[in-house]
SEGUBA-115249 format. One record per residue (C-alpha): residue number from 0; residue in one letter; chain; x, y, z. Coordinates in steps of 0.001 Angstrom, whole numbers. Each point is the difference from the previous one (the first is absolute). Layout:
% residues N
{NUM; 'a'; 'A'; {X; Y; Z}}
...
***
This chain:
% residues 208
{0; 'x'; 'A'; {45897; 18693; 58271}}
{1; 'x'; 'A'; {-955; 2693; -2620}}
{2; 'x'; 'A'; {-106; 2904; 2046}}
{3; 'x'; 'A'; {3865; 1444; 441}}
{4; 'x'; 'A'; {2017; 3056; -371}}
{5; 'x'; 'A'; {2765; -1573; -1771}}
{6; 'x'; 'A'; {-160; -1364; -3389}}
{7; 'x'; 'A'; {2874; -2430; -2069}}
{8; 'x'; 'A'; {981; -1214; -2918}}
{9; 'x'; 'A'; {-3065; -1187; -2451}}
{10; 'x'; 'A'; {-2688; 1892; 2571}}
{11; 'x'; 'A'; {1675; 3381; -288}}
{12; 'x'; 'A'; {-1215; 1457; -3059}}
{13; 'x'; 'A'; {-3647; -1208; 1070}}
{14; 'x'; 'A'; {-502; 2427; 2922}}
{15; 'x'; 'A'; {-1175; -3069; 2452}}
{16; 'x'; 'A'; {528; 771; 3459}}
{17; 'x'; 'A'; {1360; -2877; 1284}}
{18; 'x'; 'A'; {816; -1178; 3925}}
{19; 'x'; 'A'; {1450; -3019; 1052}}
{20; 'x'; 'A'; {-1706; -2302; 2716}}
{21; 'x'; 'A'; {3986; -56; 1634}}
{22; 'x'; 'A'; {-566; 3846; 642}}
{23; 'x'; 'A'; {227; -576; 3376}}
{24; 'x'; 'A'; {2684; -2093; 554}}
{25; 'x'; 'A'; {2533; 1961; -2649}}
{26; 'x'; 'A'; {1847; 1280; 2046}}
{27; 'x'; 'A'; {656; -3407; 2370}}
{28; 'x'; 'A'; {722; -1855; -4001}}
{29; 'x'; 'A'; {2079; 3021; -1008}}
{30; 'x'; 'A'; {2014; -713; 2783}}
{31; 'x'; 'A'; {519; -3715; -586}}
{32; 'x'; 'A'; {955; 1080; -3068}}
{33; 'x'; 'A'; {2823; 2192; 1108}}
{34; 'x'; 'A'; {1402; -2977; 1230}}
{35; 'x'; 'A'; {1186; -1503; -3730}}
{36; 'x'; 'A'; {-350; -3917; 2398}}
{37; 'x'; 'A'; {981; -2962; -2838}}
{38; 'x'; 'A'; {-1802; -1887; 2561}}
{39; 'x'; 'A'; {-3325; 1085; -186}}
{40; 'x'; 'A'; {-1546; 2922; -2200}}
{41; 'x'; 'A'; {-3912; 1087; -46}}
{42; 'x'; 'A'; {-1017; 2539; -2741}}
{43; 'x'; 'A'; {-3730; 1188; -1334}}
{44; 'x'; 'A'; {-804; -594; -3391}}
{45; 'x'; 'A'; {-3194; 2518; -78}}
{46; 'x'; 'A'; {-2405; 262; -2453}}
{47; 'x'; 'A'; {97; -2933; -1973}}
{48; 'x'; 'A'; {-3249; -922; -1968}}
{49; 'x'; 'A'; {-1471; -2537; 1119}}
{50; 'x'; 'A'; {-3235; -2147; -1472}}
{51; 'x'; 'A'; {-1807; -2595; 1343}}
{52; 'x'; 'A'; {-1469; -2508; -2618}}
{53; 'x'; 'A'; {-2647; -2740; 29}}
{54; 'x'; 'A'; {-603; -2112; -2733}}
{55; 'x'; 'A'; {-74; -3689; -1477}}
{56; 'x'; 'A'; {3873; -126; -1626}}
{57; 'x'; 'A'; {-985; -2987; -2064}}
{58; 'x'; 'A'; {-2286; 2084; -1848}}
{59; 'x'; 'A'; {2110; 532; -3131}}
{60; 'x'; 'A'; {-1547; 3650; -444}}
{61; 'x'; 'A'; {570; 841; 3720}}
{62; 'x'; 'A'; {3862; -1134; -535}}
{63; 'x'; 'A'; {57; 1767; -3328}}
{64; 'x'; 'A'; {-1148; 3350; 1520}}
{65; 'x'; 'A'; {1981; 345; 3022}}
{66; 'x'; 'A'; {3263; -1381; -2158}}
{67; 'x'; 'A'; {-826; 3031; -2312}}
{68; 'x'; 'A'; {388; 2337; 2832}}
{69; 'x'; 'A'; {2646; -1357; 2100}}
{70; 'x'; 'A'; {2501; -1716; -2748}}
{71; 'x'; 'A'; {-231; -3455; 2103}}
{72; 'x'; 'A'; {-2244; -2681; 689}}
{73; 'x'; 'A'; {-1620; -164; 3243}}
{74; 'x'; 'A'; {1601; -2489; 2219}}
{75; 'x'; 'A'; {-2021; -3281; 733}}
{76; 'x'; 'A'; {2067; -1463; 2417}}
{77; 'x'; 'A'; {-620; 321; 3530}}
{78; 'x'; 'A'; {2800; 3270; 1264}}
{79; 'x'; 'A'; {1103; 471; -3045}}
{80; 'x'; 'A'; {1108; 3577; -1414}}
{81; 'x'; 'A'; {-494; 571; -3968}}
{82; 'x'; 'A'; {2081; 3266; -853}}
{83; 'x'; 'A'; {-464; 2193; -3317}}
{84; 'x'; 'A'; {1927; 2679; -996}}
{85; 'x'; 'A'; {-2350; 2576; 2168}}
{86; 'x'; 'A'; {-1126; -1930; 2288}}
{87; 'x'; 'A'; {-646; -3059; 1825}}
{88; 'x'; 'A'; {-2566; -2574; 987}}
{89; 'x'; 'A'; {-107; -1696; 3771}}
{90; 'x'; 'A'; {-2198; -3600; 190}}
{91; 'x'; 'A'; {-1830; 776; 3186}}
{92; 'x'; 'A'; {-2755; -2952; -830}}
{93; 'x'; 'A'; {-1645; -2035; -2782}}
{94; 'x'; 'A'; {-2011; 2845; -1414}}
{95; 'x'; 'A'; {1717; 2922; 1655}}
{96; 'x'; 'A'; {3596; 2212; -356}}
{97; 'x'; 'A'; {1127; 3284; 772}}
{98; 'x'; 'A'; {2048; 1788; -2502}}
{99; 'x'; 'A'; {2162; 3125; 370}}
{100; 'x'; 'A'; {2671; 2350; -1756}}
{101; 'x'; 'A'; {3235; -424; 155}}
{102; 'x'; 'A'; {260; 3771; 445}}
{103; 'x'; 'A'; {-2146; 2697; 1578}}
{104; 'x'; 'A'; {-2296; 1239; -2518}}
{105; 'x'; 'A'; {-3101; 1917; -489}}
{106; 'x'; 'A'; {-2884; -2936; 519}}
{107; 'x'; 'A'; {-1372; -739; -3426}}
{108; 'x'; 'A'; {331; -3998; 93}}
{109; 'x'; 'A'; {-3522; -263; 1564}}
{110; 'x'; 'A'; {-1728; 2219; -3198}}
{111; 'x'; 'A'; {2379; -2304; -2553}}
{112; 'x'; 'A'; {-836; -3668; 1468}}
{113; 'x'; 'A'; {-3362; 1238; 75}}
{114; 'x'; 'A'; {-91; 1474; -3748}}
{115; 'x'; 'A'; {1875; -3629; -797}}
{116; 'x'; 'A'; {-2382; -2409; 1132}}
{117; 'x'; 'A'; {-3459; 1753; -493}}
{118; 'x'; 'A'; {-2691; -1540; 573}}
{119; 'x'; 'A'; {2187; -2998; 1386}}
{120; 'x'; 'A'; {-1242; -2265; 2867}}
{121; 'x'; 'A'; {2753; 1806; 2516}}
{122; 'x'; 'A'; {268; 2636; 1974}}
{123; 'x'; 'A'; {3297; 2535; 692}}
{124; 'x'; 'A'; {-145; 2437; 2898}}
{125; 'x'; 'A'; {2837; 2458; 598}}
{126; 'x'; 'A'; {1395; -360; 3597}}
{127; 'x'; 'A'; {3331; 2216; 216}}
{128; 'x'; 'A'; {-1580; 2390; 2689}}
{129; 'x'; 'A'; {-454; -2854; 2029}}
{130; 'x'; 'A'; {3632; -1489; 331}}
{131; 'x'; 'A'; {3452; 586; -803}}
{132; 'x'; 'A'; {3297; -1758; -846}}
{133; 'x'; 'A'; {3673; -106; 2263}}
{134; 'x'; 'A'; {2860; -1127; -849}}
{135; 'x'; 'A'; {1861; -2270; 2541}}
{136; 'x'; 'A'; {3644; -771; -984}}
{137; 'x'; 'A'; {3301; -968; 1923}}
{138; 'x'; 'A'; {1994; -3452; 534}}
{139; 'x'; 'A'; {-2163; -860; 3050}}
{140; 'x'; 'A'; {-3592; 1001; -1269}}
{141; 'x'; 'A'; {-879; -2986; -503}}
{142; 'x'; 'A'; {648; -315; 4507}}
{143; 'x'; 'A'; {-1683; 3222; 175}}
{144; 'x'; 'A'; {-3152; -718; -1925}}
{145; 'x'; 'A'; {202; -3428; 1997}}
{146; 'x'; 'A'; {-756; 1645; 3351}}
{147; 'x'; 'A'; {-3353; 1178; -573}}
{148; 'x'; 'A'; {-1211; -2691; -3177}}
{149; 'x'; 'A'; {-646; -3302; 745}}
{150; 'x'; 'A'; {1077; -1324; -4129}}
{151; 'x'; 'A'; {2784; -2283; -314}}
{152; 'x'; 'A'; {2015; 2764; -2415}}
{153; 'x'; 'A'; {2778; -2165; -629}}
{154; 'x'; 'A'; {1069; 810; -3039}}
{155; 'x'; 'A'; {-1060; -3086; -1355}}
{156; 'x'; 'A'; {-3213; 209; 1106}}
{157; 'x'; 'A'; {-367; 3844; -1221}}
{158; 'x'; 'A'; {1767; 1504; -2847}}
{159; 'x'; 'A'; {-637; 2149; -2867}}
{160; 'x'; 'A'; {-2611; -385; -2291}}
{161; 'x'; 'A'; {-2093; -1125; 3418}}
{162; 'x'; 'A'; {-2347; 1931; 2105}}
{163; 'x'; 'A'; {-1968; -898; 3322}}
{164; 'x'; 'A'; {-2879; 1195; 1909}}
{165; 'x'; 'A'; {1070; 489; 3766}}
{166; 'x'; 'A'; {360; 2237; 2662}}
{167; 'x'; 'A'; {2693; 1639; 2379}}
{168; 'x'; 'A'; {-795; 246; 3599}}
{169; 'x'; 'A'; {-3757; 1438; -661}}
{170; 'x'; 'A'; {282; 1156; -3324}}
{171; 'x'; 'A'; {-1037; -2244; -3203}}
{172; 'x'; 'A'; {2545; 395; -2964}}
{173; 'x'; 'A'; {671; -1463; -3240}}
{174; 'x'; 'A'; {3970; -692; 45}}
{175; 'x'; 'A'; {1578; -204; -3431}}
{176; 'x'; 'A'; {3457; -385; -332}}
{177; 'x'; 'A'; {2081; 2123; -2478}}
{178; 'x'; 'A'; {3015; -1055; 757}}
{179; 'x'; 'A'; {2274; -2842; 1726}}
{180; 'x'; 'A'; {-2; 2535; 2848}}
{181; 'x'; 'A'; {-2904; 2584; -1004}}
{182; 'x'; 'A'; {-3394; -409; 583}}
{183; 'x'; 'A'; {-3213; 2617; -1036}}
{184; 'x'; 'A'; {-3014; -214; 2640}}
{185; 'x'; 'A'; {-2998; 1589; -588}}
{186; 'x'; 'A'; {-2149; 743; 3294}}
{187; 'x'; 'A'; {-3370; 1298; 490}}
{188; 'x'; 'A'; {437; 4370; 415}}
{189; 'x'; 'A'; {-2250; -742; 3397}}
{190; 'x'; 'A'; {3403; -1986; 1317}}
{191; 'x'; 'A'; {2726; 1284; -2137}}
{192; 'x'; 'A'; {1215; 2257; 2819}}
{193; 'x'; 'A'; {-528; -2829; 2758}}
{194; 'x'; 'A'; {2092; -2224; -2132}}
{195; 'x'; 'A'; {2627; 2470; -645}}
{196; 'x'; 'A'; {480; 568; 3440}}
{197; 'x'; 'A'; {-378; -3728; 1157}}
{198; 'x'; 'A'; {2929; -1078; -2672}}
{199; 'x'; 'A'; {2153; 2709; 882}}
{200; 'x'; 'A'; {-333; -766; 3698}}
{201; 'x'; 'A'; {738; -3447; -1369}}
{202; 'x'; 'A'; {2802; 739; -1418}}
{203; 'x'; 'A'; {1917; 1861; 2214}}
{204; 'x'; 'A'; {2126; -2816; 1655}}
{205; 'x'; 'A'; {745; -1504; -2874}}
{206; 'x'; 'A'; {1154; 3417; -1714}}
{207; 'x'; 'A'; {2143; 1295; 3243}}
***
């Protein structure tokens, strides 16, 4: 994800080179786009950090450290999303969660977790090459994202401040919802342009 000839907003002034793992379905999402659908709307977030952390969270120092850094407690309850003023925290097991930026920014979370918890029993392990983030909105998402994952997303099954491990069609997500009608999915970069394609093509009948 950090090789592109377009830079934005925090990234610019760093010179990074920076390339989306959507590059080669732009054009096909540019045009869904164009369409301005309240039914159904699928955007790229790019270049979000995003950290992977393993650690023991009932290890006061542990919980200490990574509070220092992220301005929240890490969440201890099964799908459960801990936001901070920077950034967030997703439960994705008993000793594990992946935490990202609420806005695209030069990585540096890895280097300040680490500098936090020292020599700390954990480990942290930057992984924002390897994925990124969309953006599914509209009044029928919820039908759309149905088609292709097999979670009950009811909204009283999923709503904010939850997240869940799944997958669409072939491709494993984490589905978080932002919104009564919003929902950020982060996919692996090896499938994000699969699963682009796959939801558009889903999609379609319910946005014509």
């Amino acid at each position: 994800m950090w090789n592109e000839n377009r830079s934005s907003g925090a990234l610019a002034g760093a010179g990074v080179r920076l390339e989306s793992p959507l590059v080669g379905a732009q054009a096909l999402l540019d045009e869904h786009l164009a369409q301005q659908s309240k039914r159904f709307r699928l955007r790229e977030r790019p270049f979000l950090e995003l950290v992977n952390l393993r650690g023991d969270a009932s290890d006061g120092a542990i919980a200490a450290a990574v509070q220092s850094v992220l301005g929240a407690r890490l969440p201890t309850e099964a799908n459960t999303v801990a936001r901070g003023t920077e950034y967030e925290a997703l439960w994705l097991g008993p000793d594990e969660w992946l935490i990202r930026s609420n806005e695209a920014r030069t990585p540096e979370l890895e280097g300040k977790m680490r500098t936090a918890l020292g020599a700390l029993f954990a480990s942290v392990v930057d992984v924002g090459s390897g994925y990124t983030v969309l953006e599914a909105s509209g009044e029928r998402v919820r039908e759309v994202l149905s088609r292709g994952c097999p979670l009950d997303l009811h909204p009283k099954m999923l709503q904010r401040g939850q997240c869940a491990q799944s997958h669409f069609f072939k491709a494993s997500i984490v589905l978080i919802p932002t919104d009564e009608d919003t929902f950020e999915i982060i996919v692996r970069r090896s499938f994000a342009d699969y699963f682009c394609r796959i939801m558009l093509d889903a999609a379609a009948p319910i946005v014509s």
